[in-house]
C-alpha atoms as one frame of an Amber mdcrd trajectory, in Angstrom:
protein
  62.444  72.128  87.019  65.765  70.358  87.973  67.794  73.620  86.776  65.337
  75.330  88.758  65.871  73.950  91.710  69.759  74.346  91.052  69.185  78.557
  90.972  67.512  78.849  93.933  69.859  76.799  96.093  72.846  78.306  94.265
  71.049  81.932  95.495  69.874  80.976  98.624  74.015  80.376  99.258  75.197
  83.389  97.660  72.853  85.246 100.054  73.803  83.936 103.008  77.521  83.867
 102.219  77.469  87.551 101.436  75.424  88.466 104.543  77.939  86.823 106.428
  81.238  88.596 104.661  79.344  92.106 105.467  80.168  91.200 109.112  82.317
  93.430 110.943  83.410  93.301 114.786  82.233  97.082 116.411  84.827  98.833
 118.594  83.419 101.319 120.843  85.495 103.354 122.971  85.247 103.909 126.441
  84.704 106.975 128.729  87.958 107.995 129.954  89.717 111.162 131.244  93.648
 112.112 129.751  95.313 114.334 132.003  98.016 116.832 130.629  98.379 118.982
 133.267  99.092 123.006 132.784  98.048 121.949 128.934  97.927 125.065 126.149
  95.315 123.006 123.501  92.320 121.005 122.852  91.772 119.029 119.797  89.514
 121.418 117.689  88.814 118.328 114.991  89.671 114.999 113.742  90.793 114.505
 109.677  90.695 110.755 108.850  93.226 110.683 106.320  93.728 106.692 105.806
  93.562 105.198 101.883  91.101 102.764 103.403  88.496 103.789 105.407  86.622
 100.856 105.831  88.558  99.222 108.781  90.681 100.196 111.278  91.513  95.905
 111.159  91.219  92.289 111.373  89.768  90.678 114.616  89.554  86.878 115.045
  85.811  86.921 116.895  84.394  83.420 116.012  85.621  83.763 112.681  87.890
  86.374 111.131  86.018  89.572 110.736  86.885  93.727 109.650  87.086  96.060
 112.711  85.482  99.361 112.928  84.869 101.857 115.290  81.072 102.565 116.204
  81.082 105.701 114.830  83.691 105.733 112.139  87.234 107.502 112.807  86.155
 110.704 113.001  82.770 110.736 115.074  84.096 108.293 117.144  87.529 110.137
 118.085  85.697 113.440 118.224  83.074 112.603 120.367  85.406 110.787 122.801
  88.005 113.233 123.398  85.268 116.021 124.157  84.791 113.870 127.262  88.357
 112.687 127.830  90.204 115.485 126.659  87.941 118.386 126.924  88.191 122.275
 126.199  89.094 124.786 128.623  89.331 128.542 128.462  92.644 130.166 126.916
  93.756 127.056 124.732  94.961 126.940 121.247  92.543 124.695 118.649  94.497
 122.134 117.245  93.402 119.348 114.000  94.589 115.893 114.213  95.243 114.396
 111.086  95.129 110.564 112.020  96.915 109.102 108.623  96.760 105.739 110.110
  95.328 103.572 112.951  95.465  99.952 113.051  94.500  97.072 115.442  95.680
  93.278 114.816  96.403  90.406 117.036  98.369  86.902 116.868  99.300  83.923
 118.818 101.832  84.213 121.147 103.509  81.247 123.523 100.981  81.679 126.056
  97.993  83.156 124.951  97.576  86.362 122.248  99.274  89.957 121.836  97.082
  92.482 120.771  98.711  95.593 119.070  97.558  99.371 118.512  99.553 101.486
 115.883  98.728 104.960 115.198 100.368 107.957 113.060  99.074 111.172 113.495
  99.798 114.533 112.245  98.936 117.716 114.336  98.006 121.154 112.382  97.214
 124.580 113.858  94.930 126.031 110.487  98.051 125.451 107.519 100.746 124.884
 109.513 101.718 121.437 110.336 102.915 121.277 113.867 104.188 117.890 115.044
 104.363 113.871 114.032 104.074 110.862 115.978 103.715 107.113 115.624 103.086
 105.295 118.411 102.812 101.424 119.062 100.987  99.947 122.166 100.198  95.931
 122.624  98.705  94.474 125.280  99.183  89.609 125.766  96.218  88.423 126.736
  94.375  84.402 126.786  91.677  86.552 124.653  92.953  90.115 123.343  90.087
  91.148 120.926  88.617  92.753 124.001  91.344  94.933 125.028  91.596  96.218
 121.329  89.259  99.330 122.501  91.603  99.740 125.446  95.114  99.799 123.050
  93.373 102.221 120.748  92.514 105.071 124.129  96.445 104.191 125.191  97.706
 104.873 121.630  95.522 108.249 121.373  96.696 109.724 124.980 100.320 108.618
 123.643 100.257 111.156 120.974  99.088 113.546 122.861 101.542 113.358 125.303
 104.536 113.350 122.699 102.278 116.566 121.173 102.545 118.326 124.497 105.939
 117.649 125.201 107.250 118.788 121.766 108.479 121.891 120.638 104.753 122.235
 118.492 104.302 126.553 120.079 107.977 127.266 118.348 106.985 125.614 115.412
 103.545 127.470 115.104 105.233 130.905 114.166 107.510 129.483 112.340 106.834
 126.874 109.775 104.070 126.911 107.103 102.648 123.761 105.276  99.681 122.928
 102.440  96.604 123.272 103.701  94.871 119.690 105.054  92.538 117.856 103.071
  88.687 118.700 103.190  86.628 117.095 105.741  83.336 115.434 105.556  81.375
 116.455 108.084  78.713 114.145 109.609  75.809 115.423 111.210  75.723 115.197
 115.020  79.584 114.783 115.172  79.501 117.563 117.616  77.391 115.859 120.054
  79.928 114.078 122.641  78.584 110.434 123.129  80.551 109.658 126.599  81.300
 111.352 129.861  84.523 111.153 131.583  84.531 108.248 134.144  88.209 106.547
 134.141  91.705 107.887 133.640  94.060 106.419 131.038  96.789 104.690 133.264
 100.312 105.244 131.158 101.426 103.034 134.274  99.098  99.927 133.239 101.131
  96.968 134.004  99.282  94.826 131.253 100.382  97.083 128.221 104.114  96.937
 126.587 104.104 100.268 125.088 107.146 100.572 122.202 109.451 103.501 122.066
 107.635 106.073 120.074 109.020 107.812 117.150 108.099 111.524 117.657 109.928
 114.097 114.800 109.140 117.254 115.078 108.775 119.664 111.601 110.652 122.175
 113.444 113.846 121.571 110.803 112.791 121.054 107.200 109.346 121.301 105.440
 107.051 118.062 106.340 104.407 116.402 103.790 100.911 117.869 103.823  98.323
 115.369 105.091  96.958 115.000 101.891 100.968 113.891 100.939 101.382 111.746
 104.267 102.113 108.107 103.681  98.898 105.670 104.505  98.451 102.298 105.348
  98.569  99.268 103.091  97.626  95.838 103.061 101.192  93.873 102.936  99.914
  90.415 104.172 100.389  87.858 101.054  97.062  86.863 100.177  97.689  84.509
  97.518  95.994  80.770  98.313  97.205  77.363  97.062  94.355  74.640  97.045
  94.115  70.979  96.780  91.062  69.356  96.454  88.020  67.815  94.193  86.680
  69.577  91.767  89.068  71.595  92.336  91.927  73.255  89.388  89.208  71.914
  87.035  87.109  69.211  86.536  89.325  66.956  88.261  88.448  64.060  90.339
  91.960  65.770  92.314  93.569  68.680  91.173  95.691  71.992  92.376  94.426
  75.587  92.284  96.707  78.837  92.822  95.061  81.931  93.151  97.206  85.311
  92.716  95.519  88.040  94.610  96.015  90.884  92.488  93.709  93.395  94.501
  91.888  93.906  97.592  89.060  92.326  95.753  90.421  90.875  92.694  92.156
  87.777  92.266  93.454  85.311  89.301  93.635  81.548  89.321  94.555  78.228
  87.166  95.143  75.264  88.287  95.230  71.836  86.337  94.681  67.905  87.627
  93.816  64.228  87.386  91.811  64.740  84.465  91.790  68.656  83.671  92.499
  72.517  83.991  90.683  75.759  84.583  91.303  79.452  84.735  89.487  81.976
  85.711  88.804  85.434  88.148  88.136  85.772  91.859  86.229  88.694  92.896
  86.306  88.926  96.804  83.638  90.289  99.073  86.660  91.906 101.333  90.520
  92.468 101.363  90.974  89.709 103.779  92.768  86.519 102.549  89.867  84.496
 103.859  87.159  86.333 102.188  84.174  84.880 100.452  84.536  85.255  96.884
  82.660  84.729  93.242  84.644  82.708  90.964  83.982  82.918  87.395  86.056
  80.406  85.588  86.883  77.981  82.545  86.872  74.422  83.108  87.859  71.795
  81.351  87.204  67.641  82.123  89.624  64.750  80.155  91.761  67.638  78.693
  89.226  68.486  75.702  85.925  65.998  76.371  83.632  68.247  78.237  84.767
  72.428  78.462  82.256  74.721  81.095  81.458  78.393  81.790  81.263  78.869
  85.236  79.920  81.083  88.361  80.348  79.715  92.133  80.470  81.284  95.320
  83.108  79.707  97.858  85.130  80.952 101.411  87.689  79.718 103.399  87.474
  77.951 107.262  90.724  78.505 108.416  91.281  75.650 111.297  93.181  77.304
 113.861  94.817  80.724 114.397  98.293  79.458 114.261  98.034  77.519 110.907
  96.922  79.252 107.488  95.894  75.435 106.663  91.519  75.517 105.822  88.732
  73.945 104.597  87.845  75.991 100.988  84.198  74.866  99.440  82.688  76.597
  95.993  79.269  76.077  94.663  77.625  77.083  91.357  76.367  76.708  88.164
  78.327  76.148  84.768  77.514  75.877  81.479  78.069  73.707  79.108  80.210
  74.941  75.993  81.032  71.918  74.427  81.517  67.963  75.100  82.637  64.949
  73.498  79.709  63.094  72.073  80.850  59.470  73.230  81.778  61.226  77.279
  78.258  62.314  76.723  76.894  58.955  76.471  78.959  57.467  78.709  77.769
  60.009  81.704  74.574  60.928  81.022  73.902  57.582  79.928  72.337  58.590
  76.600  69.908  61.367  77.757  71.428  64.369  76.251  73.759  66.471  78.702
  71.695  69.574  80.042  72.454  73.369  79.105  73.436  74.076  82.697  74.564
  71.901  85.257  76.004  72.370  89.067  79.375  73.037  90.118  81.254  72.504
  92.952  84.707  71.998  94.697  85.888  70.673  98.416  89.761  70.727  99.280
  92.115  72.258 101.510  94.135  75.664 100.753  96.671  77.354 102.381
C-alpha cells in the first residue's frame, strides 16, 4: 500500500511538471500598414526554413517559457503582411525564405533590452534575389511585451533593404536551386488582421543595428535549403550542490553535461556516495524539467539503487544563473549491505522500491 501511495504521488508530479514545461508564451502580431512607396512586389509566400521550428525564443513571463507566434511562422507572417503589406495590380510575386527569426531579452542597467534578429532570403520562382539580416532591440522596465513590436520592425526592415537593392537586375540574371517544399496549412490564405497602424522606422524607443544587406548580384548564393540556420549556443551544462544530491549523499556535487537539446549526462559523487546517470529534458532550455534515470550508490558499496525522478530548476533572479533544483522519484533497490540494512530499517527487511529525492542549488 505504502509503495502505492509512493506511484501515485510520484505521477501526480510528473503530470503536473510536464503540463507546466508544455508552456509557451503566444506572440501575436499586430495590424499594421508598411509603406514602400512606388513599390514593384508583394510577398507571394512565406518558406519557414529554420532547423527548429518550435520557437522563435525564450521569454522570461513569470517563469522562463518558449515563444511562438499564434499561428506558427508561416500563417502568422502570411496572414499579416496581406494586411500590412498588401497586393496591388502590376507587381512582381516574390517568396521569402525566413532562415531565421529570433526574439530574446536580458537585464540591462536600468531595466531590460529586448532584441529581434531576422535573416531572410528573397526568391522570384528559382532565382534567389537578395539577403538580409537585420537586428532591432527595443530597453524597456518590462520588454516581453514589445517582443511582437521588434518582430513587425525587423520584417518592414527587410523589406526596405529588399526594395532598395538591386533584386530587378538580379532577376534576369542569376539562377539558384529551387527552395525547399512548403507545407501548406489550410486557411493560410485567409488574412487574420486589417491594416490599422503604420510601422514608424522613426520610433524613438527602438535602437535598430546597421543591417547587413548582400546582394547575389556577384557570385552564386546558397539555396534556402543550403542557408545557414539557427542554433542553440547558450552553455547549458548545470553544476549542483545539494542533498541527495551526486548520490546518496547526505551532501554531494552533481555536473550535468548537456549533450542535446533534450539529452543530458551526469555524475557526481559526495559525503557518503556517487551516481551516474541520463537527463532527458522536456525542452532545449537550460532550465527545463527533466527525467533523470540514474545509478546511485550510499557508503561507497552498502546500499546501490536504480532510479527514475522528475526534477526542474527555479532560477532566483534574471541576473544570476544561481536556483533552487528539486528531483523526486522512485528507485530500486539492487543490492545492500546486510548489517546497513539492519541498522536503517531497523530489522524489517528493506523494501523492493523505495522514494527518491534531492534539494540543492545549481548553477
Amino acid at each position: 500500500m505504502k509503495n502505492q501511495l509512493l506511484l501515485c504521488l510520484l505521477f501526480t508530479a510528473l503530470s503536473s511538471g510536464t503540463s507546466f514545461a508544455q508552456k509557451t508564451y503566444v506572440v501575436k502580431l499586430n495590424p499594421d500598414y508598411i509603406n514602400i512607396p512606388n513599390r514593384s512586389f508583394y510577398i507571394d509566400e512565406i518558406i519557414d526554413n529554420r532547423t527548429d521550428k518550435s520557437r522563435i525564443g525564450i521569454v522570461q513571463n513569470g517563469s522562463l517559457r518558449l515563444a511562438q507566434l499564434e499561428y506558427g511562422l508561416e500563417n502568422s507572417l502570411e496572414s499579416y503582411l496581406k494586411s500590412a503589406f498588401p497586393k496591388t495590380d502590376q507587381e512582381i510575386p516574390i517568396i521569402m525564405v525566413v532562415n531565421r527569426l529570433e526574439i530574446s531579452e536580458k537585464p540591462a542597467s536600468v531595466g531590460e533590452v529586448g532584441y529581434a534578429d531576422i535573416s531572410v532570403d528573397f526568391f522570384t520562382g528559382e532565382i534567389k534575389l537578395f539577403s538580409t539580416d537585420q537586428h532591432v532591440e527595443v530597453t524597456a522596465t518590462d520588454v516581453t511585451k514589445l517582443h511582437e513590436a521588434n518582430i513587425r520592425e525587423a520584417v518592414a526592415k527587410s523589406l526596405f533593404a529588399f526594395d532598395d537593392s538591386n533584386w530587378v537586375s538580379v532577376m534576369h540574371g542569376k539562377t539558384e536551386k529551387p527552395q525547399p517544399s512548403r507545407n501548406t496549412v489550410p486557411g493560410s490564405d485567409t488574412a487574420l488582421f486589417s491594416a490599422t497602424q503604420p510601422v514608424s522606422g522613426d520610433n524613438p524607443n527602438y535602437k535598430a543595428s546597421e543591417s547587413k544587406n548582400n546582394s547575389t548580384a556577384q557570385a552564386p548564393a546558397e539555396s534556402p535549403e543550403e542557408a545557414t540556420t539557427d542554433t542553440y549556443t547558450e552553455n547549458r551544462n548545470i553544476t549542483a550542490v545539494g542533498y541527495q544530491i551526486g548520490g546518496l549523499t547526505l551532501i554531494g556535487v552533481d555536473y550535468e553535461i548537456r549533450a542535446s537539446d533534450y539529452f543530458g549526462v551526469h555524475m557526481g559523487g559526495g559525503l557518503a556516495g556517487f551516481t551516474i546517470g541520463l537527463k532527458i529534458h522536456t525542452n532545449p532550455e537550460k532550465n527545463s524539467s527533466f527525467f533523470n534515470l540514474s545509478f546511485k550508490d550510499g557508503g561507497f558499496g552498502k546500499i546501490t539503487t536504480l532510479g527514475l525522478e522528475f526534477g526542474g530548476r527555479l532560477v532566483f533572479s534574471k541576473s544570476s544563473d544561481l536556483g533552487l533544483v528539486t528531483q523526486i522519484g522512485i528507485q530500486k533497490i539492487l543490492s545492500i549491505d546486510e548489517e546497513f540494512e539492519k541498522q536503517v530499517f531497523k530489522g524489517n527487511g528493506a523494501p523492493r522500491v523505495m522514494m527518491a529525492f534531492g534539494i540543492g542549488l545549481s548553477w
